[in-house]
C-alpha positions in Angstrom: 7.6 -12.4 -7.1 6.4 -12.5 -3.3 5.2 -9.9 -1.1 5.2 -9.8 2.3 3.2 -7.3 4.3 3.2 -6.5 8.0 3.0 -4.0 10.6 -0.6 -3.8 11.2 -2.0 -3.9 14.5 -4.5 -2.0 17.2 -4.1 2.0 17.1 -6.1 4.6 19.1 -7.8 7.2 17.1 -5.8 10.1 16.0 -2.8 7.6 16.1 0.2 6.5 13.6 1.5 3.2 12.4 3.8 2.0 9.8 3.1 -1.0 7.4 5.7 -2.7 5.6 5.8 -4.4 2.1 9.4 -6.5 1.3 9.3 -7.7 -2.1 11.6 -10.5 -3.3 11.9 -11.5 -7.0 11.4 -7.9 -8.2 14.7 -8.0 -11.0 13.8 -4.5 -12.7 14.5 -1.1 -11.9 11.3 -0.3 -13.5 8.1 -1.5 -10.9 5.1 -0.6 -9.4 3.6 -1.0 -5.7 0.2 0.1 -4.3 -1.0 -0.6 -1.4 -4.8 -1.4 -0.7 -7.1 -2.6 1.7 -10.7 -4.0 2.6 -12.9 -3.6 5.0 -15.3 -6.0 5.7 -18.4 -6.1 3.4 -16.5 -3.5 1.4 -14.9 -3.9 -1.9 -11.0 -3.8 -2.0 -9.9 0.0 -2.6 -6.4 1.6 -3.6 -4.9 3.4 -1.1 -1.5 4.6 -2.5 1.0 4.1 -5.2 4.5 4.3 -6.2 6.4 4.0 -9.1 10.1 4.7 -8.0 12.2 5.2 -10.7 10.1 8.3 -11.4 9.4 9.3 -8.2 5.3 9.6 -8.7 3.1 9.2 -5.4 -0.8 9.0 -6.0 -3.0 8.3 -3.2 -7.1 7.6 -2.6 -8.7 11.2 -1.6 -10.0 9.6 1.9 -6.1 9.3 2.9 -4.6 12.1 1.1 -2.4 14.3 3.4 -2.2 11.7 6.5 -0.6 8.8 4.7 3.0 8.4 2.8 4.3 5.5 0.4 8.1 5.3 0.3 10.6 2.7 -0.3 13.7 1.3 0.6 15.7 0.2 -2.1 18.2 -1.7 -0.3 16.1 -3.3 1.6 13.7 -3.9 -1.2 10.8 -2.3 0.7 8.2 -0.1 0.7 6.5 1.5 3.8 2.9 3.2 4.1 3.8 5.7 7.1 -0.4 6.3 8.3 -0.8 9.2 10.5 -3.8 10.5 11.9 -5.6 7.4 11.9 -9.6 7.0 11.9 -11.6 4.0 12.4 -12.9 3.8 9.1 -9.0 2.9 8.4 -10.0 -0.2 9.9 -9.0 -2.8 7.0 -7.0 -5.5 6.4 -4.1 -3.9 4.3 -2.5 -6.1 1.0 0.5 -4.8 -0.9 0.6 -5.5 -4.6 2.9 -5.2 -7.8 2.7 -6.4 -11.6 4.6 -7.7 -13.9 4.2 -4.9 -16.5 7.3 -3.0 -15.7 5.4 0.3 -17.1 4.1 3.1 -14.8 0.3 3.1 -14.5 -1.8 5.9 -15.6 -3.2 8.1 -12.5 -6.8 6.9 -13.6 -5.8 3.1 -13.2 -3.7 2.9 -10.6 -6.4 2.2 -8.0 -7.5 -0.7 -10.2 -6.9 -3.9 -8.1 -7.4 -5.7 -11.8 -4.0 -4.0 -12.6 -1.9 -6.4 -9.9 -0.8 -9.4 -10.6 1.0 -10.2 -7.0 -0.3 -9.5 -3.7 0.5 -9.7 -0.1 -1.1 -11.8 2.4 -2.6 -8.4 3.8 -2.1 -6.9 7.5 -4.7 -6.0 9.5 -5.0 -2.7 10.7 -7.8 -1.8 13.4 -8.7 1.7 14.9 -10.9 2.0 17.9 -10.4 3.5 21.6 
């Protein structure tokens, strides 16, 4: 499995961007993809999750209601739409998926320990 992440970039406060996460070598129907990020001199914290074939969205409190996680099956992607961006955003942003083809437990998801494959990250930076 490989992920690829990208989309990040420079963004005024109170602005939007897009990341994107293709995965290649996923074969199952049956997956799971959360995004994360770190700042620096911070530890690495879940963002957002998806498990698609049962439609379930979870996402960290401190991006609840301005950011979305959705896929694109055919184009075996998955998007984290970020809207009403802040500077403490400001992260490098990884995608990652396991192997486990079972849907995490809302209490777990935001484990990074849970993710066997990960992006190279994206950065993301939020500042006038």
């Amino acid at each position: 499995v490989q992920l690829q992440a990208s989309g990040g970039g420079l963004v005024q406060p109170g602005g939007s961007l897009t990341l994107s996460c293709v995965a290649s070598g996923i074969t199952s129907d049956t997956y799971s993809i959360a995004w994360f990020r770190q700042a620096p001199g911070s530890e690495r914290e879940g963002v957002a999750y998806t498990y698609p074939s049962s439609g379930t969205r979870w996402y960290a409190n401190s991006v609840k209601g301005r950011f979305t996680i959705s896929g694109d099956k055919a184009r075996n992607t998955v998007y984290l739409h970020m809207n009403s961006l802040k500077p403490e955003d400001t992260a490098v942003y990884y995608c990652a998926t396991r192997r486990s083809p079972n849907r995490l437990i809302l209490s777990a998801w935001s484990r990074d320990d849970m993710y066997d494959h990960w992006g190279q990250g994206t950065q993301v930076t939020v500042s006038s």
